[in-house]
C-alpha positions, 0 to 999 in steps of 0.5 A: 512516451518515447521522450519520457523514456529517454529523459530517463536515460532508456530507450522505448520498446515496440510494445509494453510490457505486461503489468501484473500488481500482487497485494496481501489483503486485509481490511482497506477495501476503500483503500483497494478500489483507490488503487484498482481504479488508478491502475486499471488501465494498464494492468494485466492480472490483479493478483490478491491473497487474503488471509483468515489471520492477521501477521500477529495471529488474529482471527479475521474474517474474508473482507475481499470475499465479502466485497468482491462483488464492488470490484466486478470491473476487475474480475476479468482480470483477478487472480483471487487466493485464500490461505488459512492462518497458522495462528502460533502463539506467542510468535514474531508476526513478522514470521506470519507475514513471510509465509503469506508473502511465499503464498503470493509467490506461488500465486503469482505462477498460477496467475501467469506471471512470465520473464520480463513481465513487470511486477508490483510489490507494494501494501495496498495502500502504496499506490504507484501512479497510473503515469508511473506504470505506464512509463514503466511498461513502455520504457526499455533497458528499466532496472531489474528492481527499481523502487517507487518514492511515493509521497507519505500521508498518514491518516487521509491525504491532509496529513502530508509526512515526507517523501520516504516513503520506499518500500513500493518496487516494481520488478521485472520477473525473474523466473526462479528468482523473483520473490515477493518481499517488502524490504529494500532490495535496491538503491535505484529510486524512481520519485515521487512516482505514487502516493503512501496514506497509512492508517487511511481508514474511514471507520474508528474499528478498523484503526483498533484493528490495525493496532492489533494486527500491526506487526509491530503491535507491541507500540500499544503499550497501554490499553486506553491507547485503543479508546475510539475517543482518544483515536479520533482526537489523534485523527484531527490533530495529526498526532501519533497513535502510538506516542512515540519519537520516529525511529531510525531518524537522526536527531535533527530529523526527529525534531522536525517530526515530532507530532503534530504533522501540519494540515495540508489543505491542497487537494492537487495531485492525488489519485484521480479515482479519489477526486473524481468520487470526493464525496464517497471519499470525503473523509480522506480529503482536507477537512474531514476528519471526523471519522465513523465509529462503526 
């Protein structure tokens, strides 16, 4: 480890640091147990917030609650919290996300999150690599916010997009300071240090929902839009379920992305948890994209 951490231009410390890994849940409990599994060894509190409400003000039921007894290999180590929804009508749902992301803070203090301790604040669908976080722990004079450059996927690990996929961060704790956020908040970018699969569900129920919830719901501008039909056509082909240009691209890069995203039938560097379970995964892996309509 000692030469990793020097590689990157820092020294190494006498011990790691502890790893605390805080997600907002809604619905992705196969997502969840990718994530969990690939970090497990080097995490030392599981944070989780569920919510009976979407950003966007919908009713949801528990999904953790529901499940929790498949993630009795973290229980251990899980610091589990509730919030109940405020459900305004006619609000920004970015508003909604803020008030859960505040929540995680306070969660985060009740979890024993400490100075220098490391944080991870991603979607649970943004999972930083094992490596990634082993590296980070162990390496010293890291940067107080460093983002994660993860590979991007939509839909299953076939449909491979980019490499821009940023949000991800790790931190190291600010007592006082340090708050749960999902926008930029530095320039500093580790690559290719983890994997983004958005809209990686296994049943065509969970796509309308997510449609619903997104906070930017407002891309369901038409209601055939949510036909399980039409969605699982989008699936196979790699098309867009919103039928719109990417945004915030230049327009050489929109080009180059417009639909269909190409099939990408490699199975090399994915989390190891998913590979060594293929067949109760099979639906995310190369090939398999006919979905469950429960």
């Amino acid at each position: 480890m000692e030469s990793l951490c020097k590689l990157h231009g820092w020294g190494i410390r006498e011990s790691p640091r502890r790893v605390f890994d805080a997600v907002l849940f809604s619905n992705e409990v196969d997502m969840l147990s990718i994530r969990w599994n690939e970090m497990y060894p080097y995490i030392t509190q599981f944070v989780l917030l569920e919510s009976n409400s979407t950003f966007t003000g919908l009713m949801k039921p528990l999904v953790f609650a529901r499940n929790r007894n498949k993630f009795k290999f973290v229980e251990p180590r899980l610091t589990y919290g509730v919030i109940g929804g405020r459900f305004k009508k006619n609000e920004n749902p970015f508003v909604e996300e803020a008030y859960q992301r505040v929540a995680l803070d306070q969660l985060l203090r009740i979890a024993g999150i400490e100075d220098d301790d490391l944080l991870i604040m991603s979607d649970v669908d943004e999972i930083p690599s094992a490596h990634t976080i082993n590296l980070l722990r162990w390496c010293d004079d890291i940067p107080r916010v460093l983002h994660l450059q993860l590979r991007n996927y939509l839909y299953s690990y076939e449909f491979f997009v980019d490499f821009k996929s940023w949000r991800a961060s790790i931190h190291r704790y600010e007592p006082g300071k340090t708050r749960y956020a999902h926008y930029r908040q530095s320039e500093l970018l580790l690559s290719d240090s983890g994997w983004h699969c958005s809209f990686c569900f296994r049943h065509i129920s969970q796509f309308i929902f997510k449609m619903k919830a997104y906070s930017h719901t407002d891309r369901v501008r038409f209601p055939h839009y949510l036909s399980p039909e039409r969605i699982q056509d989008v699936i196979c082909k790699g098309g867009d379920l919103f039928d719109m240009l990417p945004e915030e691209y230049t327009f050489k890069e929109i080009i180059a992305k417009m639909p269909p995203i190409p099939h990408s039938y490699s199975a090399v560097h994915l989390p190891a948890y998913l590979l060594n379970n293929a067949d109760k995964y099979k639906y995310l892996l190369p090939g398999n994209c006919i979905r469950e309509m429960g």
